[in-house]
C-alpha positions as CSV (number, residue, x, y, z in Angstrom):
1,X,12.3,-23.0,-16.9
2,X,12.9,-26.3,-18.5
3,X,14.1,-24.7,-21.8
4,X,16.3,-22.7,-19.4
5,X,17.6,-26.1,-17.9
6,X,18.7,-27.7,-21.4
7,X,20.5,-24.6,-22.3
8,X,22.7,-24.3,-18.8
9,X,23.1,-27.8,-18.4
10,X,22.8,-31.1,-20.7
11,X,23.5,-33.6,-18.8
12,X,21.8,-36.6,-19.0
13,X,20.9,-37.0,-15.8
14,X,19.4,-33.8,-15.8
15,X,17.4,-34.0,-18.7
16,X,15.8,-37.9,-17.1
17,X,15.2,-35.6,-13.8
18,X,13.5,-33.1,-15.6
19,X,11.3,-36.0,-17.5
20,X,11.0,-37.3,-13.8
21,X,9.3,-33.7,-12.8
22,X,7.2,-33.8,-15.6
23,X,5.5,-36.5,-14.4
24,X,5.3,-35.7,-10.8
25,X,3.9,-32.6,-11.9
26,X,0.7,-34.5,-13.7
27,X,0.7,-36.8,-10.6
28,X,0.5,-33.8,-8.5
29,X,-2.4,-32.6,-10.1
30,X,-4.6,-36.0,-10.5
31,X,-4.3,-36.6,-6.7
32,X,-5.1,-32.5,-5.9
33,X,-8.3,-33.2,-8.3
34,X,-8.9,-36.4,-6.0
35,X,-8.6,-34.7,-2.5
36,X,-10.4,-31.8,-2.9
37,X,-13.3,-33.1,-4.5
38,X,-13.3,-35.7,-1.6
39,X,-13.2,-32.4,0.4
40,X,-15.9,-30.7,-1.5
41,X,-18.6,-34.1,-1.2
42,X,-18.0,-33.9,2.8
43,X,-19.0,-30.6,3.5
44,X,-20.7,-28.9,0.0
45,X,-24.5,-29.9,2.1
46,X,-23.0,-27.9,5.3
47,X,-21.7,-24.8,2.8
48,X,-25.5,-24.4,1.4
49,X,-27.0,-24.5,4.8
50,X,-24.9,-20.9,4.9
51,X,-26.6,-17.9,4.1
52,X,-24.5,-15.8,2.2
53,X,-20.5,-17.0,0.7
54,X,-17.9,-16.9,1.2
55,X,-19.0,-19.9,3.5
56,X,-16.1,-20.5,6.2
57,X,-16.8,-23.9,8.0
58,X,-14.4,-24.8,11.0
59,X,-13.2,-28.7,10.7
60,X,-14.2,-29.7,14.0
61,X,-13.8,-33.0,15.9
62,X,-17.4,-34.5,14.9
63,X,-15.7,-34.1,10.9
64,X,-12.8,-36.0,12.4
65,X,-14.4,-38.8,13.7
66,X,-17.0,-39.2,10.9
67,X,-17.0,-42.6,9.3
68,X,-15.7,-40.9,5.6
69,X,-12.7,-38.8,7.3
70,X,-10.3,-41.7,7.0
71,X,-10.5,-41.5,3.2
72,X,-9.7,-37.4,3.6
73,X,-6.6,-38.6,5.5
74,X,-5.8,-41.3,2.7
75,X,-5.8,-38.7,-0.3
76,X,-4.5,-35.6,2.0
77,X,-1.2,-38.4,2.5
78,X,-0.9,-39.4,-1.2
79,X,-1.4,-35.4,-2.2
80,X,1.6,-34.8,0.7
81,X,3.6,-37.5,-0.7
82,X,3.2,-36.3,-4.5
83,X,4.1,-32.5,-3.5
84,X,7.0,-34.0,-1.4
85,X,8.0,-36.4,-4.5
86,X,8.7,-32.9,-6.7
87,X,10.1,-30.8,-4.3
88,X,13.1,-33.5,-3.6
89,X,13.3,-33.8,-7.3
90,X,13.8,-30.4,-7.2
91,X,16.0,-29.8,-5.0
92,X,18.0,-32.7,-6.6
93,X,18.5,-31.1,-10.0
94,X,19.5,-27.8,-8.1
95,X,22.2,-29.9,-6.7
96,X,23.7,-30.9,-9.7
97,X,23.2,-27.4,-11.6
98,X,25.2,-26.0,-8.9
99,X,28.0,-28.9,-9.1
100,X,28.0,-28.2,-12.7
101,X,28.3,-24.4,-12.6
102,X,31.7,-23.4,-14.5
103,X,31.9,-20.0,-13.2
104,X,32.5,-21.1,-9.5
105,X,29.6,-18.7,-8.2
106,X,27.9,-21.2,-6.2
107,X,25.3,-18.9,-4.7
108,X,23.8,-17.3,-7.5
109,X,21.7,-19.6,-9.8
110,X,20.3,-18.5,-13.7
111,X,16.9,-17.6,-13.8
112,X,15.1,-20.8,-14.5
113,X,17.0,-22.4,-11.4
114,X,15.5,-19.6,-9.4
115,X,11.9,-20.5,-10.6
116,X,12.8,-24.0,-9.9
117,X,14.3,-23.8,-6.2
118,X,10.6,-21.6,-5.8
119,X,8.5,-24.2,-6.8
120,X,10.3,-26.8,-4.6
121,X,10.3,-24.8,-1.4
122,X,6.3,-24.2,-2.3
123,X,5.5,-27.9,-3.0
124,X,7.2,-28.2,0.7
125,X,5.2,-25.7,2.2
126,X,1.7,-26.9,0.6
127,X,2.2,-30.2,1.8
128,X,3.2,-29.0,5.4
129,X,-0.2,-27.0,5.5
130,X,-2.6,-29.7,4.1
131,X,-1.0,-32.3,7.2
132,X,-1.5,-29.7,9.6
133,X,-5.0,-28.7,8.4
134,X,-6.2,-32.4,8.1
135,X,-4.3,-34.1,11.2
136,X,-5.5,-31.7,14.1
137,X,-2.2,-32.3,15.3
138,X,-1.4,-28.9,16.8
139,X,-3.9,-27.4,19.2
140,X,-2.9,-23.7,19.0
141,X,-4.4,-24.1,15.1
142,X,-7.4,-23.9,13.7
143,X,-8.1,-24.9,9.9
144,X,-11.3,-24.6,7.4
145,X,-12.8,-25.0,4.3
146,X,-13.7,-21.9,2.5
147,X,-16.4,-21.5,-0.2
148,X,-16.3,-18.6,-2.2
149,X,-18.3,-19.5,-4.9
150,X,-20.9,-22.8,-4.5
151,X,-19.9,-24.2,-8.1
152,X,-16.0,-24.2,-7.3
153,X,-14.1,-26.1,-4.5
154,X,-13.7,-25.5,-1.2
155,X,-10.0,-23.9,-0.2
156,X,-8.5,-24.9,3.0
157,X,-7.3,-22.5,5.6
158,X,-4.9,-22.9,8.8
159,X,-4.2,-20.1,11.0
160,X,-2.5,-19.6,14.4
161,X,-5.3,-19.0,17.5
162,X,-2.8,-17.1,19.7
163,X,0.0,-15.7,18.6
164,X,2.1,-14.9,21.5
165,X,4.2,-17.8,21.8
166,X,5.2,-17.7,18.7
167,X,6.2,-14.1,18.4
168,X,8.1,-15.0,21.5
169,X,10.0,-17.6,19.7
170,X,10.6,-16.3,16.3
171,X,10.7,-12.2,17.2
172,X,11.6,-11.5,21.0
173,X,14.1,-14.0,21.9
174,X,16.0,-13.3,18.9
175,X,16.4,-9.2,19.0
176,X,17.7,-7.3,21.4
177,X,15.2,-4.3,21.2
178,X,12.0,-3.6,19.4
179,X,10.0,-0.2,19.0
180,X,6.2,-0.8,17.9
181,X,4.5,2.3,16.3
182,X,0.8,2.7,15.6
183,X,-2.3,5.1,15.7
184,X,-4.1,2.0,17.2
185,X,-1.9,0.1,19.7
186,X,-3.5,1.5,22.7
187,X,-7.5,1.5,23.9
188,X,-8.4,5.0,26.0
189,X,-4.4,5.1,26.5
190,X,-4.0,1.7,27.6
191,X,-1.9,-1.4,26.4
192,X,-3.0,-3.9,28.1
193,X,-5.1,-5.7,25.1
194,X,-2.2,-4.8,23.2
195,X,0.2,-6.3,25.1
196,X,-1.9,-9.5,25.7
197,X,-2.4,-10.3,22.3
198,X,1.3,-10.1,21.3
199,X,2.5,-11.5,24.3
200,X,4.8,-8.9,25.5
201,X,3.3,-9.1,29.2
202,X,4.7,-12.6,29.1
203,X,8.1,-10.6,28.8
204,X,10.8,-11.0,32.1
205,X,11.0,-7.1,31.7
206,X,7.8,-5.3,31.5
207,X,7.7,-3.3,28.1
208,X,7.9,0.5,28.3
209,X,4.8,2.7,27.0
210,X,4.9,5.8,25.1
211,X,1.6,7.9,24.5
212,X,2.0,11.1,21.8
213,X,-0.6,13.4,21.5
214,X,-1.8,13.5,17.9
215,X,-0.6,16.7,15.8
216,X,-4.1,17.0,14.3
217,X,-7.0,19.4,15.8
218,X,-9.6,17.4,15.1
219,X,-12.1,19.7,17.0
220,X,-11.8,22.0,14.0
221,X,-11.0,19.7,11.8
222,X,-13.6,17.3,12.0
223,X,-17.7,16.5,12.5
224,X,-18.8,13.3,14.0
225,X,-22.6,12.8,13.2
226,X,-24.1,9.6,14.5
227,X,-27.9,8.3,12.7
228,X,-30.4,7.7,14.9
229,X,-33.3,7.0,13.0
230,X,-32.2,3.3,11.2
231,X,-33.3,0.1,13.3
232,X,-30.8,-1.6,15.5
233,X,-29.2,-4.0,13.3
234,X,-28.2,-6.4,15.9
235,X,-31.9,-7.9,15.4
236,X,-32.9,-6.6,11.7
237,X,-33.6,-8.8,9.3
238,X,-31.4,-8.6,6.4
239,X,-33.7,-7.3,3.8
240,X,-34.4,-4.6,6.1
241,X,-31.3,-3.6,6.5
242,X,-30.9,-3.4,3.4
243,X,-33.1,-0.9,2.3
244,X,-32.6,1.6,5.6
245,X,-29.0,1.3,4.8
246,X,-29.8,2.8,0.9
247,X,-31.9,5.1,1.7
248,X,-29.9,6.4,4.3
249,X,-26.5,6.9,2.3
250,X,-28.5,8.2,-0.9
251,X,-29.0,11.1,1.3
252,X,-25.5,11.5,2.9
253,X,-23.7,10.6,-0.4
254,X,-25.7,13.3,-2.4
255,X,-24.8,15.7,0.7
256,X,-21.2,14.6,0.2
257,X,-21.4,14.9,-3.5
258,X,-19.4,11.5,-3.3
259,X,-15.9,12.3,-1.9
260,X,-16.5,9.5,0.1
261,X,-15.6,5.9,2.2
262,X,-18.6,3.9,3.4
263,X,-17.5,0.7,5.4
264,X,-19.0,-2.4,6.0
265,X,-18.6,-5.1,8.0
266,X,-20.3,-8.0,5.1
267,X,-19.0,-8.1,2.1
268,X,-22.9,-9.7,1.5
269,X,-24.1,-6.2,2.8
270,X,-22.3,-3.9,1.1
271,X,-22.9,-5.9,-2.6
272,X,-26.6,-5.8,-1.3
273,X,-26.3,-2.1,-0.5
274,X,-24.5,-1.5,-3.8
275,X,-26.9,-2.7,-6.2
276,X,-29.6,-0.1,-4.6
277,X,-27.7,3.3,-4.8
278,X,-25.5,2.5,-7.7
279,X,-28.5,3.8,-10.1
280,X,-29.4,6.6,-8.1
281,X,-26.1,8.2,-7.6
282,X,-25.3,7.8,-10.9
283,X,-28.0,9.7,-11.9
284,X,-26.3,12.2,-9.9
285,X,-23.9,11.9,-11.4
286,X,-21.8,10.5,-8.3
287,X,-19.8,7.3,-9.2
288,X,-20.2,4.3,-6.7
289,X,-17.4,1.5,-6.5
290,X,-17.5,-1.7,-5.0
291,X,-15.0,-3.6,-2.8
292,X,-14.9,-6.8,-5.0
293,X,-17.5,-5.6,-7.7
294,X,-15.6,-2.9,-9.2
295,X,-12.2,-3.6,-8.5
296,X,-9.6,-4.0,-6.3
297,X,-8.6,-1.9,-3.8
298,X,-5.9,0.1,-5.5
299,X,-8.0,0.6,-8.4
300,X,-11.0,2.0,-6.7
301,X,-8.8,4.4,-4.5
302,X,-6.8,5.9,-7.1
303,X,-10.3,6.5,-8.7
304,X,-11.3,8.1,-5.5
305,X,-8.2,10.5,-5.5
306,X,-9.0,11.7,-9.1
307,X,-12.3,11.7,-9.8
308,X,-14.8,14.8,-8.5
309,X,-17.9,12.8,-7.3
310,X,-16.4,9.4,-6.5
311,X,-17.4,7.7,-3.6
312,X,-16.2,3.9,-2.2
313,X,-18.3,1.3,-0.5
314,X,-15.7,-1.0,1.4
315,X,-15.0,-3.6,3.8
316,X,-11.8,-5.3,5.3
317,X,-9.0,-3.6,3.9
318,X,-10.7,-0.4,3.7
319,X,-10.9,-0.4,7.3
320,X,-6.9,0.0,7.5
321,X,-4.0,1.0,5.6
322,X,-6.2,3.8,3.1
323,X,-4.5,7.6,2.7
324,X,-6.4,10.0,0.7
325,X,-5.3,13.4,1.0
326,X,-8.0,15.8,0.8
327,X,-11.1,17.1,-0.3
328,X,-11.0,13.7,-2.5
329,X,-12.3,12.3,1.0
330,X,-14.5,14.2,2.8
331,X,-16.8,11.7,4.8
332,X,-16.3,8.5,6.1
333,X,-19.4,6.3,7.3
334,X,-19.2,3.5,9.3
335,X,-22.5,1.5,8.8
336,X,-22.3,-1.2,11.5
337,X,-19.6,-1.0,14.4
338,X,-17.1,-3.1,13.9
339,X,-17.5,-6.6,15.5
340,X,-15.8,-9.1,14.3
341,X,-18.3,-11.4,13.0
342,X,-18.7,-14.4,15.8
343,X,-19.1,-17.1,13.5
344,X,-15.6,-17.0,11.8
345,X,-13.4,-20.0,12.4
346,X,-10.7,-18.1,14.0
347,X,-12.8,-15.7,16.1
348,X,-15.1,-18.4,17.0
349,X,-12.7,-20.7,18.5
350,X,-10.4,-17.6,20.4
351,X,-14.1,-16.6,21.7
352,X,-14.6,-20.1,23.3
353,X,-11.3,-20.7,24.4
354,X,-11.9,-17.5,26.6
355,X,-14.9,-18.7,27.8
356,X,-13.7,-22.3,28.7
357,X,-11.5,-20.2,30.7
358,X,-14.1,-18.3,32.7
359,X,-13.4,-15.3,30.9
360,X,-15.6,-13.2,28.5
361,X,-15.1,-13.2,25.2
362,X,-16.8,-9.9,24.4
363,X,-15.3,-7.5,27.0
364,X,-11.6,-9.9,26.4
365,X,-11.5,-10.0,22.9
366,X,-14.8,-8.7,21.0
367,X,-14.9,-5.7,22.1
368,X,-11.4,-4.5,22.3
369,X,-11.2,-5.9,18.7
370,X,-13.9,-3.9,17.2
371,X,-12.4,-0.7,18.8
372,X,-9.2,-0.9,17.4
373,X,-10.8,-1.5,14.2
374,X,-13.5,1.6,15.0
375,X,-10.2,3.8,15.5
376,X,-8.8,2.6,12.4
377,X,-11.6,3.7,10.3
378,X,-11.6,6.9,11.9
379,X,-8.4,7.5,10.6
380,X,-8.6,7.4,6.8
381,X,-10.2,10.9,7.5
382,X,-7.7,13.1,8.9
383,X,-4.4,12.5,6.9
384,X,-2.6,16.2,7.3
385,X,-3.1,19.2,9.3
386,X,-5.1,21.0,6.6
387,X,-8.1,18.0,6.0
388,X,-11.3,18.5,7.1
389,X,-14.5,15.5,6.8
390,X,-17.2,14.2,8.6
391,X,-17.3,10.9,10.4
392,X,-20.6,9.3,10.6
393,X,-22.0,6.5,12.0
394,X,-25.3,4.6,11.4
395,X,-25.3,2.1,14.1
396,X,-27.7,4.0,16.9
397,X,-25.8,1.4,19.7
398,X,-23.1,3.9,19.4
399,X,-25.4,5.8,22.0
400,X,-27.9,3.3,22.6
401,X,-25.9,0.3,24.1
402,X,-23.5,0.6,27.4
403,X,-21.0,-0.5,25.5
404,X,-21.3,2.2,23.0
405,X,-19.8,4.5,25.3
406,X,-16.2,2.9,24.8
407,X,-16.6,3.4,20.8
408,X,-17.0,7.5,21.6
409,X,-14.3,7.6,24.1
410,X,-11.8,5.7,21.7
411,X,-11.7,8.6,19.1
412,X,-10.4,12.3,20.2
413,X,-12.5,15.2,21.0
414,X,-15.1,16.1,18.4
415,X,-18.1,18.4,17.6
416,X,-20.7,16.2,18.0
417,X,-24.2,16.3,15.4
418,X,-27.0,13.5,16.5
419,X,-30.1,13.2,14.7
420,X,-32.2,11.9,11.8
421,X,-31.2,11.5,8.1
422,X,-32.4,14.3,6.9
423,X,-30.6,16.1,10.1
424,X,-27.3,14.5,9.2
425,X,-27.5,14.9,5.6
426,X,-28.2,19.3,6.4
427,X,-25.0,19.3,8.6
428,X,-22.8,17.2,6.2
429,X,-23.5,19.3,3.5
430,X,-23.1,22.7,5.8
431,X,-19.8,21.2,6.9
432,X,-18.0,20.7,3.7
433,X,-19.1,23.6,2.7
């Protein structure tokens, strides 16, 4: 970009500007080295008292008024006022390219102008995040550190706790009309978590609701087999888990010859999970991929769509956005229903908001979360009128729990197979068939 700079333009004052950035740039990364390892000495002892990473740890008022904040707030200001320091210089050599330009196109810039006008609206942004994540000055916010490895530092994190207002402000006041689409706006045909959420009950004008029935027959077209012989992981102990969980899918992936999606709700888990059947399938000659061990998520799908005895162990995104066309996937098991985990910074501090309120934060927000996220799982099976799969789940409170109920009724009509592993395993394989 600076070679790019000389070439345009050589103007003195330019060229001292560009000099000028140069040095702000090495400022820039002498007071991010400062600040971050400040960050990293106040809470590394907190990230190791977590039991698996990536360790997310909420910046709560008693970090605020600890006696060694104030020098946070000192380096966060002279890391704010370093990023601030390049993006005016910047923007001030943009301002003079653009005086200089010959051929009167004042809108356009070259190439390395266009880098440059980038890297001073980022160096704006950056330092807009680290004030808001340090100051606590905005209560709708809620920030973190994040740890994904223990030897590296920590990241830090900001993210809106309700979004209504601003999707008021920055979407429905300024359109006229909107249509929202999607498999999974509604819960047993109703909006009303939807609509809460998003903040379009707030509207003067209630919103207008449209229910299609799906094109699929998913009576025909799909089995849903449930696992009733794993302990209740809601008080397993990890290791546990662990091993039921392997055992288990050894069985239905071998039934499955692959062709598979197994999600998870721990990214821990499923690496835990991983290193037990990866040898075992292989053998089978069934390939196992990883969510962040094998790949990333393009990669391992486009695996999935071309090779014969493939299968995918995934969490997060694998939960959403996935289309396989198919016999390439033929079962998808869900291993744990889909809470949200409670001790995540955002979900933790929308969960006691509701309860400082006198609400409660499982039947307001838990569970209306995790059955969205149940229906979207359900749907990486059934992608055209001709697929067929099993759905399976190993998480007995599925039929076990009251609330289980609710996860049953959020999918469509299904033959219906409950029993042991082996039991499953028989009708997976008689299915696909």
């Amino acid at each position: 970009s600076q070679g790019n700079i000389f070439a345009l333009d050589g103007s003195e004052q330019i060229a001292m500007l560009t000099e000028k950035l140069e040095m702000q740039n090495e400022a820039i990364v002498v007071a991010a080295e400062k600040f971050y390892g400040a960050l990293d000495g106040f809470f590394h002892e907190e990230m190791l008292r977590e039991d698996f990473l990536p360790a997310r740890l909420r910046i709560l008022s008693h970090h605020r008024q600890h006696c060694d904040w104030p020098l946070i707030l000192q380096l966060a200001d002279e890391l704010d006022n370093s990023l601030s320091l390049l993006s005016a210089t910047s923007f001030q050599i943009l301002d003079l390219a653009r005086a200089g330009m010959i051929d009167g196109d004042k809108q356009s810039l070259p190439r390395g102008f266009e880098e440059l006008f980038s890297l001073a609206a980022v160096g704006r942004s950056l330092a807009d995040t680290i004030r808001s994540c340090i100051s606590d000055s905005d209560d709708n916010y809620v920030a973190w550190v994040e740890y994904h490895d223990a030897e590296r530092k920590p990241g830090l994190c900001i993210a809106p706790i309700e979004i209504s207002s601003l999707l008021t402000s920055l979407l429905y006041e300024k359109t006229e009309a909107i249509i929202m689409t999607s498999a999974t706006l509604s819960i047993n045909d109703d909006f009303s978590y939807f609509k809460r959420r998003t903040g379009l009950d707030l509207l003067p004008e209630p919103a207008r609701e449209l229910t299609l029935p799906s094109p699929f027959y998913f009576e025909d077209q799909v089995l849903f087999t449930i696992v009733d012989d794993l302990p209740d992981w809601s008080n397993c102990p990890e290791k546990k888990a662990t091993a039921a969980i392997s055992s288990c899918l050894i069985r239905l992936l071998s039934a499955s010859k692959g062709r598979a999606i197994v999600l998870f709700t721990s990214h821990q888990q499923l690496k835990n999970v991983y290193r037990e059947i990866n040898r075992p399938l292989q053998e089978q000659g069934i390939s196992v991929l990883a969510h962040g061990v094998s790949g990333d998520p393009y990669m391992l799908v486009k695996r999935l769509k071309n090779e014969e005895r493939c299968c995918i162990l995934g969490a997060a995104s694998f939960w959403e956005g996935v289309d396989v066309i198919g016999e390439a996937l033929s079962l998808i098991v869900v291993v744990r229903l889909p809470f949200w985990p409670p001790n995540t910074p955002l979900a933790a501090t929308r969960m006691e908001r509701l309860e400082a309120a006198g609400k409660s934060s499982f039947k307001d927000y838990s569970l209306p979360m995790a059955l969205i996220r149940f229906k979207q799982g359900f749907g990486r099976l059934i992608r055209t009128d001709k697929d067929s799969g099993v759905f399976c789940v190993l998480d007995k409170r599925i039929v076990e729990k009251r609330y289980g109920t609710s996860f049953i009724k959020a999918l469509p009509k299904l033959r219906q197979v409950r029993g042991d592993t082996d039991t499953v395993a028989a009708e997976i394989k008689k299915w696909l068939k």
